[in-house]
NUMI-55835 format. One record per residue: x, y, z of N, C-alpha, C, O, CB in turn; chain; residue number from 1. Coordinates in Angstrom, 3 decimals. Glycine has a CB too. Example, Ala and Ser with C-alpha at 12.3 -4.5 7.8 and 13.67 -1.06 7.14 Angstrom:
BEGIN
- 13.190	-5.690	7.800	12.300	-4.500	7.800	13.200	-3.300	7.800	14.236	-3.319	8.465	11.308	-4.473	9.046	A	1
- 12.850	-2.250	7.080	13.670	-1.060	7.140	12.900	0.030	7.870	13.409	1.138	8.039	14.084	-0.598	5.725	A	2
//
This chain:
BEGIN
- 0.834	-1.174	0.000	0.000	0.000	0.000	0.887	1.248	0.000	2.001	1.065	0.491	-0.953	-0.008	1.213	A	1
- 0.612	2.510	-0.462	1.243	3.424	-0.884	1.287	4.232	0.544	2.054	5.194	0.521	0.619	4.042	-2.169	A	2
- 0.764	4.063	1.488	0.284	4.459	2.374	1.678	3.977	3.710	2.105	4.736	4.580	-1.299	3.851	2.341	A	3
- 2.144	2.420	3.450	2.738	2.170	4.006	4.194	2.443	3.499	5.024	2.620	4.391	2.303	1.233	4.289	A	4
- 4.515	2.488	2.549	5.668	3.659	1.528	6.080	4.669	2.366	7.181	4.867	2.880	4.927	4.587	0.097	A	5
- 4.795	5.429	2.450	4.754	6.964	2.769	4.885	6.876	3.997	5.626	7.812	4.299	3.545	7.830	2.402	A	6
- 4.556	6.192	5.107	5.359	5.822	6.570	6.895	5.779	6.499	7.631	6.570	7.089	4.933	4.292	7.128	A	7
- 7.390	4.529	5.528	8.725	4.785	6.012	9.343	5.847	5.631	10.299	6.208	6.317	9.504	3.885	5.760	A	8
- 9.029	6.503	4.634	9.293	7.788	4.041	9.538	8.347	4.956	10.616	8.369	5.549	8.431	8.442	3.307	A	9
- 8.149	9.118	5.317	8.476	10.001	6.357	9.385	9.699	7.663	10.166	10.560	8.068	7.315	10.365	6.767	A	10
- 9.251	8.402	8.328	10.041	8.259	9.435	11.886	8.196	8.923	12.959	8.095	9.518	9.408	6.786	10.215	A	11
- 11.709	8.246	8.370	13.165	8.164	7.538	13.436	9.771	7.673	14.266	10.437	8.292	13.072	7.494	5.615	A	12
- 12.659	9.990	7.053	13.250	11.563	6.469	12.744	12.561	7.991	13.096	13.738	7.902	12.124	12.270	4.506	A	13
- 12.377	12.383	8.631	12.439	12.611	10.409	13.333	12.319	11.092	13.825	12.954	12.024	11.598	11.997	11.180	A	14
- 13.726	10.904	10.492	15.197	10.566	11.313	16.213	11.699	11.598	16.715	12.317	12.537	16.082	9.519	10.454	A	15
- 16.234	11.558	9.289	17.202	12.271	8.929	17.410	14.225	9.153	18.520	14.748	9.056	17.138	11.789	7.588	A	16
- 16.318	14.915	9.406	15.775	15.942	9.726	16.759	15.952	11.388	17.533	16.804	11.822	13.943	15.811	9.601	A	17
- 16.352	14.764	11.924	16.529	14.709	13.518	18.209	14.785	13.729	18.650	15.305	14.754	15.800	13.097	14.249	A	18
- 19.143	14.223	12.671	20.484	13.810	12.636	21.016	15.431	12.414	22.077	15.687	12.984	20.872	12.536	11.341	A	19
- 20.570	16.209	11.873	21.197	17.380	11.736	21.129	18.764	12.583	21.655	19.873	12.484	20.900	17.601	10.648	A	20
- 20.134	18.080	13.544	20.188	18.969	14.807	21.635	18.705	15.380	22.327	17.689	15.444	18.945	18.571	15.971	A	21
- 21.803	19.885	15.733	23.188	20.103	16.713	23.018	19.891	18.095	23.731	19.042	18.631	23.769	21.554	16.673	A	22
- 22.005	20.664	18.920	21.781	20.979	20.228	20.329	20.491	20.571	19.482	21.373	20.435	22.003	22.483	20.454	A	23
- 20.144	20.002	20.739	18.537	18.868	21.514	18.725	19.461	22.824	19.675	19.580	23.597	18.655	16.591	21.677	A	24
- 17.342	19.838	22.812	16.849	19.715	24.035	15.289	19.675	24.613	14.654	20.346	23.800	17.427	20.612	24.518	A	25
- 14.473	19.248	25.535	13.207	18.704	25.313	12.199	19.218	24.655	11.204	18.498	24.572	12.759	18.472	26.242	A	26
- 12.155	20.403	24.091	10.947	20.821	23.333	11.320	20.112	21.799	10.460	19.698	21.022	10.746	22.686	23.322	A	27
- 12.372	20.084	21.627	13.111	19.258	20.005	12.592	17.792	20.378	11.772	17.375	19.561	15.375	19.251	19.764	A	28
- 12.827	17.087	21.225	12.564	15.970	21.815	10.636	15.602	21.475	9.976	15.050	20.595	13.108	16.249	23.531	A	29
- 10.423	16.202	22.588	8.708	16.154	22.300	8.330	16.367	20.909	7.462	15.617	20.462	7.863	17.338	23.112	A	30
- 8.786	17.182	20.210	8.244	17.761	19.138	7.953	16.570	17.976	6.962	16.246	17.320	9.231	18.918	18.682	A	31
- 9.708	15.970	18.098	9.899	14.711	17.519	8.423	13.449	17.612	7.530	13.275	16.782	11.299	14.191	18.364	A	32
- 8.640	12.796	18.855	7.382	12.182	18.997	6.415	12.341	18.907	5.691	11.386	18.626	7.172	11.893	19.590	A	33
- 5.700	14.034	19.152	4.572	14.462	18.231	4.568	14.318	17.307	3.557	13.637	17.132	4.241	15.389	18.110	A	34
- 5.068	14.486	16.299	5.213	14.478	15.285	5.126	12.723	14.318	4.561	12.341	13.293	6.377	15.288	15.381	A	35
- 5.777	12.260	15.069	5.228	10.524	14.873	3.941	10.301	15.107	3.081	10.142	14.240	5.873	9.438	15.867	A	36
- 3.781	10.283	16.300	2.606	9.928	17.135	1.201	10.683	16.282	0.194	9.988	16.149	2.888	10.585	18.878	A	37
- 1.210	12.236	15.682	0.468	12.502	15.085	0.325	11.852	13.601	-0.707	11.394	13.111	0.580	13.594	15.245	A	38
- 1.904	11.941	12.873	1.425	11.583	11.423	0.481	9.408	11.592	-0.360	9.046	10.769	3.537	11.711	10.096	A	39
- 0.866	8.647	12.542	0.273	7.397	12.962	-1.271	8.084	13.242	-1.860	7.531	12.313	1.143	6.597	14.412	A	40
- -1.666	8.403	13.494	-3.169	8.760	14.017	-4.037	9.480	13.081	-5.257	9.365	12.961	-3.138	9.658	15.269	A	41
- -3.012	10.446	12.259	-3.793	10.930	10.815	-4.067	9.682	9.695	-5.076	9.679	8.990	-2.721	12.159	9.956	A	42
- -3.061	8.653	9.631	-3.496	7.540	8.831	-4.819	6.848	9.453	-5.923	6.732	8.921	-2.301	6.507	8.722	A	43
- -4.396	6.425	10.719	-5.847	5.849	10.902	-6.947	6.493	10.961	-7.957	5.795	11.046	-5.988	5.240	11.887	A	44
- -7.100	7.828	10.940	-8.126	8.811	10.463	-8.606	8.709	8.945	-9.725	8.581	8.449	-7.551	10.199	10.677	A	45
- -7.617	8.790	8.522	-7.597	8.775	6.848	-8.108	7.412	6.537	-9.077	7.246	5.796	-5.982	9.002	6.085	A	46
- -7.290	6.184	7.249	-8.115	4.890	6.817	-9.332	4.124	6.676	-9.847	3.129	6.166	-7.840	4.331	7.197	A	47
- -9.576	5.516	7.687	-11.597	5.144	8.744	-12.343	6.069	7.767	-13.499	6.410	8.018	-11.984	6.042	11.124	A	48
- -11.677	6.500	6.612	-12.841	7.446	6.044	-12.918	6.915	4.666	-12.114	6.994	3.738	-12.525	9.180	6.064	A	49
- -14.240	6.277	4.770	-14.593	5.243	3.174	-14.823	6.434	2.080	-14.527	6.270	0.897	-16.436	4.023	3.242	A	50
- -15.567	8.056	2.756	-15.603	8.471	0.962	-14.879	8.983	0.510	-15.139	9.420	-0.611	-16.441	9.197	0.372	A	51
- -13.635	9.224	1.051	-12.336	9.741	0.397	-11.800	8.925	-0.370	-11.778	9.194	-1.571	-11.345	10.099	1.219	A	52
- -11.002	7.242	0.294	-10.288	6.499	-0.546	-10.911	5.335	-0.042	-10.300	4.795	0.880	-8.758	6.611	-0.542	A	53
- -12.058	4.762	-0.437	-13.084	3.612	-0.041	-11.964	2.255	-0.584	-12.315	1.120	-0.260	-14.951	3.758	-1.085	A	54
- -11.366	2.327	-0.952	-10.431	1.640	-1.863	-9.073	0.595	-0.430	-8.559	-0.522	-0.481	-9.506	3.316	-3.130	A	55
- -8.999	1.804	0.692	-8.004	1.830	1.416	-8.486	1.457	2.810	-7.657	1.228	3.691	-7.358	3.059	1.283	A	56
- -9.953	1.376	3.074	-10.329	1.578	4.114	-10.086	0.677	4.912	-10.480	-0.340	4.342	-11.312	1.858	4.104	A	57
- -9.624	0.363	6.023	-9.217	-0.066	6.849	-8.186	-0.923	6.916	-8.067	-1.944	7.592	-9.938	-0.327	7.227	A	58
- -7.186	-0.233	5.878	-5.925	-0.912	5.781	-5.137	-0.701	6.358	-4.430	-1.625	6.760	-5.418	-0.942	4.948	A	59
- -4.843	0.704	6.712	-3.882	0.891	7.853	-4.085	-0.026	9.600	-3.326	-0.542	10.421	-4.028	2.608	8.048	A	60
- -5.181	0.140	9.491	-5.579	-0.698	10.916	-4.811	-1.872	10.681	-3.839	-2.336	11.277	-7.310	-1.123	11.205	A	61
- -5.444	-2.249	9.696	-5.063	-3.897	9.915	-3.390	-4.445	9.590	-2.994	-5.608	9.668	-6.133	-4.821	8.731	A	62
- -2.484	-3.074	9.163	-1.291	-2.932	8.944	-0.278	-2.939	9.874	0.785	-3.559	9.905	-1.237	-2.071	8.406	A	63
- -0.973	-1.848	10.911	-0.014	-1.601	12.205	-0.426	-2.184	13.218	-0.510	-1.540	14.264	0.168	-0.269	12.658	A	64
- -0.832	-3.705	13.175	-0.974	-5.154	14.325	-0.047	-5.753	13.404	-0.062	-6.923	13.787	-2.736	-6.199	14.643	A	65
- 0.815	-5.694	12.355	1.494	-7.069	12.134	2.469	-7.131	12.531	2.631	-5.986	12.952	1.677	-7.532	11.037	A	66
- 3.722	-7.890	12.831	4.524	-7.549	13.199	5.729	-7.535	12.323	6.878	-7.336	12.717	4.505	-8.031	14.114	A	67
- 5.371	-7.757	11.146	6.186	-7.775	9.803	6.361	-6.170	9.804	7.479	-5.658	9.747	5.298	-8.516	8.273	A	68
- 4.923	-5.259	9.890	5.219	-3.905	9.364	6.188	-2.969	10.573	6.585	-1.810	10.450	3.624	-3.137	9.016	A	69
- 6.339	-3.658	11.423	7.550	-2.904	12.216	9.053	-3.342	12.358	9.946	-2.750	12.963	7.161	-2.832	13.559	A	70
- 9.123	-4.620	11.597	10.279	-5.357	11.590	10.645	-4.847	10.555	11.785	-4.382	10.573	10.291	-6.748	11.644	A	71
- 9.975	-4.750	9.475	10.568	-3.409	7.920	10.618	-2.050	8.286	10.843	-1.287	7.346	9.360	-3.211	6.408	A	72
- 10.454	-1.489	9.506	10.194	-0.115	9.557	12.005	-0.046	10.619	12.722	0.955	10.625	8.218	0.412	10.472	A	73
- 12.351	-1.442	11.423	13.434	-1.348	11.564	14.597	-1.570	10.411	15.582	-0.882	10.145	13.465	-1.999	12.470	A	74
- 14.083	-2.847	9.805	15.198	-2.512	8.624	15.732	-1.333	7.475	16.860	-1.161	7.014	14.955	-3.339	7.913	A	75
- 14.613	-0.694	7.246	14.319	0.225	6.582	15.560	1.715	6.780	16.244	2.400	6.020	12.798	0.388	7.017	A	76
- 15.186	1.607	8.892	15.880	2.554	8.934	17.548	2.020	9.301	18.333	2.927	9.578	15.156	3.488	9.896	A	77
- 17.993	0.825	9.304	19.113	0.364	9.195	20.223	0.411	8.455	21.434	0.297	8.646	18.946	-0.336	9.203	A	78
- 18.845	0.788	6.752	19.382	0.608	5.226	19.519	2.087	5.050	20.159	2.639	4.155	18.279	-0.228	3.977	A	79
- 18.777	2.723	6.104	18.606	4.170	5.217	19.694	4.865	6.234	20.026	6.000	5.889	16.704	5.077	5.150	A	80
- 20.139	4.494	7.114	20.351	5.543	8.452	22.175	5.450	8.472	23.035	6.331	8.462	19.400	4.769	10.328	A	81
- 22.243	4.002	8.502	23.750	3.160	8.822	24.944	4.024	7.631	26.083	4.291	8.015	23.536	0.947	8.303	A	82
- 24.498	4.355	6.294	25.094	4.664	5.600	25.269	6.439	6.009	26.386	6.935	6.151	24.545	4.093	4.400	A	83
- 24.540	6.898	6.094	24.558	8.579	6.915	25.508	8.314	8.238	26.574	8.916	8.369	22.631	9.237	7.600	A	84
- 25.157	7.618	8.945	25.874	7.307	10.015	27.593	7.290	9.558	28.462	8.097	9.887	25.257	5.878	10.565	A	85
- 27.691	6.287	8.846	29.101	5.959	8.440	29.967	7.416	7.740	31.146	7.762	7.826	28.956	4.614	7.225	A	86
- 28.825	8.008	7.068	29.723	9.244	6.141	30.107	10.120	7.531	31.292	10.454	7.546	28.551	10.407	4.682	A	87
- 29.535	10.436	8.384	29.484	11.222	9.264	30.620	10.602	9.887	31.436	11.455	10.239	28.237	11.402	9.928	A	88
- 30.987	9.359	10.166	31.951	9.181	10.902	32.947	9.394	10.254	33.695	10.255	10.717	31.984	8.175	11.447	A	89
- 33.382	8.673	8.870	34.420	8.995	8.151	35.029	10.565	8.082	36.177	10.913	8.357	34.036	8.543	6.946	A	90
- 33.879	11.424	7.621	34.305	12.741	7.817	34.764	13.287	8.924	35.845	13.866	8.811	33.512	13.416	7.546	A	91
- 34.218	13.274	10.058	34.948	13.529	11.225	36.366	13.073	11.725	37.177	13.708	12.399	34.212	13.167	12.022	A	92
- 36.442	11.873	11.241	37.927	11.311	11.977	38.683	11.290	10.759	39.702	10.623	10.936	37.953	9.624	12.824	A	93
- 38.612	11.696	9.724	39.585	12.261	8.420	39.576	13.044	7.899	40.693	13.224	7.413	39.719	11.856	7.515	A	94
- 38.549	14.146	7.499	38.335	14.906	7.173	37.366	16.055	8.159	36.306	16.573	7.807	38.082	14.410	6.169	A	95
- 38.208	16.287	9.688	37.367	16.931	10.307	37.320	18.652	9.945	38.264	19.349	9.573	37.673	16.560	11.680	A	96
- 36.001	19.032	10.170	36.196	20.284	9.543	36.373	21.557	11.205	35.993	21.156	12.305	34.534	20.562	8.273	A	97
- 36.916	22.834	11.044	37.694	23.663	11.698	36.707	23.194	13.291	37.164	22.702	14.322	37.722	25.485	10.945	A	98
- 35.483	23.513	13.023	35.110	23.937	14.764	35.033	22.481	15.065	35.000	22.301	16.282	33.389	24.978	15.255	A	99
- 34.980	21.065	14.172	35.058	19.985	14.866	36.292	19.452	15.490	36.227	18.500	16.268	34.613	19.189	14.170	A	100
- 37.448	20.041	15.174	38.687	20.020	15.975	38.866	20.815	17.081	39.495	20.506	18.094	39.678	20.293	15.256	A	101
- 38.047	22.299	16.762	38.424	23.031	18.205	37.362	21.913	19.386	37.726	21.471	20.476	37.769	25.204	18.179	A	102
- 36.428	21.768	18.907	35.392	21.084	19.408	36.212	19.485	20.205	35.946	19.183	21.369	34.211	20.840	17.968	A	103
- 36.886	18.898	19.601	37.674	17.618	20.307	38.872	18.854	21.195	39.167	18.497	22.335	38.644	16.138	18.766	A	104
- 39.288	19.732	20.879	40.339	20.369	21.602	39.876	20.798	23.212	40.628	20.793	24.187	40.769	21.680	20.708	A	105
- 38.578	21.129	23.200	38.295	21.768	24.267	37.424	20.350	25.056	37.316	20.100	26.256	37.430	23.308	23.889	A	106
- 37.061	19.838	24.240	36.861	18.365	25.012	38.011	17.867	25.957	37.845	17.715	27.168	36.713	17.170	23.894	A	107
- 39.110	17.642	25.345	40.131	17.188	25.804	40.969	18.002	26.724	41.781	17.452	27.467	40.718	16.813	24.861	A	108
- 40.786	19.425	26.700	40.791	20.554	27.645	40.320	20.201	29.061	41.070	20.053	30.026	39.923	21.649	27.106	A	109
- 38.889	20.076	29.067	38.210	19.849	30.257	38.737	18.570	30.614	39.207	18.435	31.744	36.700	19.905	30.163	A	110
- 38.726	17.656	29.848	38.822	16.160	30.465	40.514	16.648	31.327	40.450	16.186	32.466	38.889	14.487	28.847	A	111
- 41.208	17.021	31.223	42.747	17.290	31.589	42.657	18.184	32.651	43.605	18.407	33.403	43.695	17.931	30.408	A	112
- 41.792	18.598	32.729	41.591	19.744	33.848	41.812	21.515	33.352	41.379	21.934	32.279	42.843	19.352	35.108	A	113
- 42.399	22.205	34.146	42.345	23.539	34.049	43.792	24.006	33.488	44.475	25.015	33.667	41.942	24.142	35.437	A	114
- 43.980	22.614	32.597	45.502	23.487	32.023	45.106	24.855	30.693	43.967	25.088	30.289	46.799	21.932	31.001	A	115
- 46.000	25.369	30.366	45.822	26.481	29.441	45.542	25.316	27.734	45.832	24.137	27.526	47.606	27.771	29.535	A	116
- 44.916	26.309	26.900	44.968	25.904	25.562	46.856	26.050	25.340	47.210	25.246	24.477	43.809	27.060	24.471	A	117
- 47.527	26.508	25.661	49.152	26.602	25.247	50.213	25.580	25.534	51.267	25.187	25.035	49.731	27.735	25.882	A	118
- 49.324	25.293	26.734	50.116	23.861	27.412	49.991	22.959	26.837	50.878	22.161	26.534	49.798	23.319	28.628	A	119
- 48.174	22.880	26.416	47.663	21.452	25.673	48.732	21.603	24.053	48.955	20.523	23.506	45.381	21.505	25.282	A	120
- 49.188	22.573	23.531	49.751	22.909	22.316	51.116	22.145	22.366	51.583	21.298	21.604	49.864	24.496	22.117	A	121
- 51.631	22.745	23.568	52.956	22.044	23.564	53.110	20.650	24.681	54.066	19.907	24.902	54.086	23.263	23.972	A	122
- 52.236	20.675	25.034	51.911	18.568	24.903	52.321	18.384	23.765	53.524	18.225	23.556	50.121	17.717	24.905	A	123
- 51.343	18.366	22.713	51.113	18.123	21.514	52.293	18.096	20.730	52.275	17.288	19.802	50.252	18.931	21.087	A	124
- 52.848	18.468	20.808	54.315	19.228	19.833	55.143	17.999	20.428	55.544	17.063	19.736	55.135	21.303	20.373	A	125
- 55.319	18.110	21.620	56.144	16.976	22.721	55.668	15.474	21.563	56.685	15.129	20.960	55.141	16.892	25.010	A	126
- 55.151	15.106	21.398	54.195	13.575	21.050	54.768	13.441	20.058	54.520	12.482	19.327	52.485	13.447	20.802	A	127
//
C-alpha cells in the first residue's frame, strides 16, 4: 500500500531531519514524537474514512498489528540511516572540519583539567 511507503518515508526523512540537529533539548525531543505519534493517528483517520479512498479503508488498521510492518520499519531505517551514520563518521575522523577540531580540543581541555589551551599545544608538539 502506498500508504505504508509513505510511513517509512516520512520516518526516515524525520530521522534524517533529527540527525542534523546540533543541540537537543526537550521541546526538540517532544516535538519529535509528536510528530510521529500525530502523522500514525492521521493515517488511521484517513483509513476510517470510506468516501475519500473507499479503496483503502481499513488498511492501515489492519497494517499496524502485524509484526512484519515494524520489523521493515526497523530494517528500513538500518538501510537508510547506517550509511549517513558511516559518512558522518568517516568525515569527522579524516576529514574533520575547523570547529570539529576546536570542538575535540576543548573536550580534551576539560577532560585534563584547568591546564591552558598553550600547554595542551605544547603537549602536543612533545608527542
Amino acid at each position: 500500500s502506498a500508504g505504508v511507503f509513505a510511513t517509512y518515508g516520512v520516518l526516515v526523512t524525520l530521522s534524517k531531519m533529527h540527525l542534523e540537529i546540533n543541540t537537543w533539548n526537550v521541546l526538540t525531543h517532544i516535538g519529535l514524537w509528536i510528530s510521529i505519534v500525530c502523522y500514525f493517528l492521521l493515517l488511521l483517520v484517513l483509513s476510517s474514512m470510506t468516501h475519500i479512498w473507499p479503496q483503502t479503508y481499513r488498511v492501515m488498521h489492519s497494517i499496524f498489528v502485524t509484526p512484519g510492518f515494524y520489523l521493515l520499519v526497523a530494517g528500513v531505517y538500518v538501510c537508510c540511516l547506517c550509511p549517513e551514520f558511516a559518512i558522518r563518521y568517516l568525515q569527522r575522523q579524516y576529514f574533520p572540519k575547523r570547529w570539529q577540531i576546536l570542538q575535540e580540543k576543548e573536550d580534551r581541555q576539560s577532560r585534563l583539567g584547568d591546564k591552558s589551551f598553550s600547554s595542551l599545544q605544547e603537549e602536543e608538539a612533545r608527542k
